[in-house]
N, C-alpha and C positions, 0 to 999 in steps of 0.2 A: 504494500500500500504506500502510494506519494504524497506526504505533503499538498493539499495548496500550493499555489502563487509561486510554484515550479516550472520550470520548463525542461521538455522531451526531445532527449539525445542521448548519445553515449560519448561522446567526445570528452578528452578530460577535460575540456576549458568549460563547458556545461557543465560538469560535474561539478570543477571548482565553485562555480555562479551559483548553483544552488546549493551546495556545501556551507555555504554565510547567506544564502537569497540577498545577492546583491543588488538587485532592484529596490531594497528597502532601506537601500540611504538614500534615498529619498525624503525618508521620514525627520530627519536632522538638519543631513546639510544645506537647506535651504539655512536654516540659522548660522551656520555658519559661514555662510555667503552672508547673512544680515548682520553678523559682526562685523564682516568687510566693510557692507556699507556706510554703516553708523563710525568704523573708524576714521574713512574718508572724508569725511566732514573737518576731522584733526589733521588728517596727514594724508596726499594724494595716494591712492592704491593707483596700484600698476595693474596690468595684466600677467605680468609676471607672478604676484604676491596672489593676487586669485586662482590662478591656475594651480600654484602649491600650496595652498587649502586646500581644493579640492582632493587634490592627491593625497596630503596627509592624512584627511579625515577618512578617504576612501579606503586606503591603507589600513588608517589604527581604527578603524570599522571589520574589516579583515579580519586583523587579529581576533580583535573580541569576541566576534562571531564564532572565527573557527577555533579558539579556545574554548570557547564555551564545548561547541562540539564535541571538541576531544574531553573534556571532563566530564561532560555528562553523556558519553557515550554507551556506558555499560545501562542508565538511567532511561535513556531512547530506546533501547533494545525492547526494554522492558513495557514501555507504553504504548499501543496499539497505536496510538495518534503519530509519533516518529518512528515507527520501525522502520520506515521507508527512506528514512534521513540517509546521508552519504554512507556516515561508517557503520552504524547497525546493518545495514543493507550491504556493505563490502562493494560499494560500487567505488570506494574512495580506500587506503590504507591509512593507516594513524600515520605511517614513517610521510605516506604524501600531504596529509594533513599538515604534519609538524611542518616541511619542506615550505608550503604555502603561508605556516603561518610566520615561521620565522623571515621567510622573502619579506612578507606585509612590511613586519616589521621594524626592517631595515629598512624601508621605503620609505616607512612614518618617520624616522629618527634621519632621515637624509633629510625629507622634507624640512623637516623641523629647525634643523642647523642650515639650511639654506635660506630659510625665513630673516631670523636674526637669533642673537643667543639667547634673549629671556625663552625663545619657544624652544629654545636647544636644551635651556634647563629644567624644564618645564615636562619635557617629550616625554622623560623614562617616569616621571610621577606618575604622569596621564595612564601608561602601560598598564603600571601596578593597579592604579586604581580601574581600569575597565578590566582585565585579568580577575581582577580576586571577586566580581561579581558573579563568579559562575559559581563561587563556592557558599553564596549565601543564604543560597534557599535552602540549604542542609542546616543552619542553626539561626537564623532571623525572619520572623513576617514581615520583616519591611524591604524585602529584595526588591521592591518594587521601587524604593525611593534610589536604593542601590546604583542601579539601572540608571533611573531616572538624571542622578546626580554623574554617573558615566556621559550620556549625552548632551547633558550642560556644559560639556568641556568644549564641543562646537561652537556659540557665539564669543565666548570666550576666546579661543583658540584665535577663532576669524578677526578679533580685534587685536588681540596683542600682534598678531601676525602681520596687521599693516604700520601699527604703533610703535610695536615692542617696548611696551607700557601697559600698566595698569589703566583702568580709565579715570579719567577726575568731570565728575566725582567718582568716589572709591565705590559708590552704591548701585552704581547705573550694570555696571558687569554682573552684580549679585543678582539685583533685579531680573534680568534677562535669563540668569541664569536657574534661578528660581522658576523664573516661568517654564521654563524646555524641561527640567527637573520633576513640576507638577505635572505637566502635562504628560510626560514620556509615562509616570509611574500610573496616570490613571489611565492610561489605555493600555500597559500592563496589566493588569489589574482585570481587563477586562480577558485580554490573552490566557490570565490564569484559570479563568471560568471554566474553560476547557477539560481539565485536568484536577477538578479539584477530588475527584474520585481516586484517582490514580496516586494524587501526592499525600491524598489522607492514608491510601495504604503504605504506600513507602517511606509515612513518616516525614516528609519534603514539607518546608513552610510558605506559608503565601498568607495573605490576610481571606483571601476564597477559603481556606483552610481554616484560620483563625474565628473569622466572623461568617462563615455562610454564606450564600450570594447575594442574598438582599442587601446585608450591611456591608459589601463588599464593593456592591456597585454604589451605594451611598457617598462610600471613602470616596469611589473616584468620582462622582460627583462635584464634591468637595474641593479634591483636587483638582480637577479642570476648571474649577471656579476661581481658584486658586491664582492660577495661570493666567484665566484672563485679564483678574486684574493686575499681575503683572507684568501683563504686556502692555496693558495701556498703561500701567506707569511708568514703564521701560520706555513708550512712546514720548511721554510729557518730557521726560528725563532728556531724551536725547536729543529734541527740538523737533521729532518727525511732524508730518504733516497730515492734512485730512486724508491722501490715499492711503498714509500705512493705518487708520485709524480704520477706513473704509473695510482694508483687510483684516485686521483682527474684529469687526462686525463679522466679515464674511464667515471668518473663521468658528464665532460663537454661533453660527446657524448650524455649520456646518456636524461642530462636535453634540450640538443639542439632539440634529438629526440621528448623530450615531446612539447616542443613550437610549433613542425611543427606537430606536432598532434590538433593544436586548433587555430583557425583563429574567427575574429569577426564574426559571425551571426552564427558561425557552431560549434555545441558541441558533436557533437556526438562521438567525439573519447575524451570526458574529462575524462571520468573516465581512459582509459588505460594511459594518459601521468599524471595525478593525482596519481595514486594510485600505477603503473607499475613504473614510472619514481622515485617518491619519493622514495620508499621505498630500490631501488635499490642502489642511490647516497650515503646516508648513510653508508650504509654497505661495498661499493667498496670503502671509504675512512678510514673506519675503519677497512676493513683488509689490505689496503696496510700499513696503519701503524703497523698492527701488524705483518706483513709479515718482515718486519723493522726490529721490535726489536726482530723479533725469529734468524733471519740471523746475 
């Protein structure tokens, strides 16, 4: 059995692609294109400095992914939902896994010190902390924020990347990052819905686990409300204008549509407010910002 939001071949570069489904950075690196922008306003970006964004984050996307994989490989075997995943399935080996993950790796730590040095110091933190996310769902319900706080390294990343500085104020990068934070853990959150059968037997934590699904979907609720507001404060913060505001509107229709797509005991619409919803929020908030700075 395959996965979803997979694609059919045998070729190892397919394999690789859905080994980490990289079609779903998507779900990020529009923010980290929106750190680029909001830096720009400080300090002219190149097209140089965007192009190695994208590459880093592509990269140390990679990794996490296909770390993740390999740690919870013997885990996937075991769950009817990923048996079909690369290495449970033997369509991929761990020694090629490792191979892939370590290339990422080196890619993200090139990019990094190509950038300037605070991103060069900064690189191997980022590692540890998206790495050791794979091991949290074995002893915390809050892997979700985990997670969440892994992919707030994106706008972040995107601004020191054109600055090579912190921002001033010191609160506007927290902000921002806070929101990708909220937001990544409550549609987590929703991901874990999936499986809460499976991780109540193996003992695995999740707050689906913790709290049930009602109050599970509540949390992320919470959290994505979370988010909103701060992205409109992130907005105020950073002088954006009425199109990045237009987009974080679009954005709150958009994540409301996904919520009323998934009710406790019924999943059957999770993948469209998952995978339709997320990937759409992103991008409607990073082009109103760039809609911003082209006007």
């Amino acid at each position: 059995m395959r996965e979803g939001q997979t694609f059919s071949g045998e070729s190892l570069f397919v394999r690789y692609i859905n080994f980490v489904k990289l079609p779903h950075t998507v779900f990020a690196l529009p923010f980290a294109l929106l750190g680029v922008i909001v830096a720009s306003y400080q300090q002219p970006a190149t097209w140089r400095v965007a192009i190695l964004v994208v590459v880093a984050f592509t990269a140390a996307r990679f990794v996490a992914m296909g770390f993740n994989r390999i740690a919870d490989r013997r885990i996937d075997a075991r769950n009817p939902r990923t048996q079909g995943r690369e290495l449970p399935a033997g369509h991929l080996t761990v020694g090629q896994a490792w191979a892939a993950v370590i290339g990422a790796m080196v890619i993200f730590l090139w990019a990094s010190w190509a950038l300037n040095p605070l991103c060069a110091a900064l690189a191997p933190v980022a590692l540890i902390w998206i790495a050791t996310y794979s091991y949290t769902k074995r002893f915390t319900d809050w892997s979700h924020l985990w997670l969440g706080a892994a992919l707030a390294i994106a706008p972040v990343g995107g601004y020191v990347a054109v600055t090579g500085a912190w921002s001033d104020p010191v609160w506007l990068l927290l902000v921002i990052a806070l929101a990708v934070a909220c937001w990544v853990a409550g549609f987590d959150i929703f991901y874990a819905l999936q499986d809460e059968v499976f991780d109540r037997r193996e003992g695995l934590h999740s707050l689906v686990v913790r709290l049930g699904q009602g109050w599970a979907i509540i949390v992320a609720k919470l959290l994505h409300g979370a988010a909103i507001a701060a992205l409109i404060l992130f907005g105020k913060g950073a002088g954006l204008g009425l199109a990045y505001f237009v987009g974080v509107a679009i954005a709150v229709v958009v994540i409301g549509w996904g919520h009323r797509q998934v009710k406790p005991g019924d999943l059957s619409k999770l993948n469209a407010a998952f995978f339709t919803a997320n990937g759409i929020v992103s991008i409607v908030v990073f082009l109103g910002a760039l809609v911003d700075r082209i006007l």
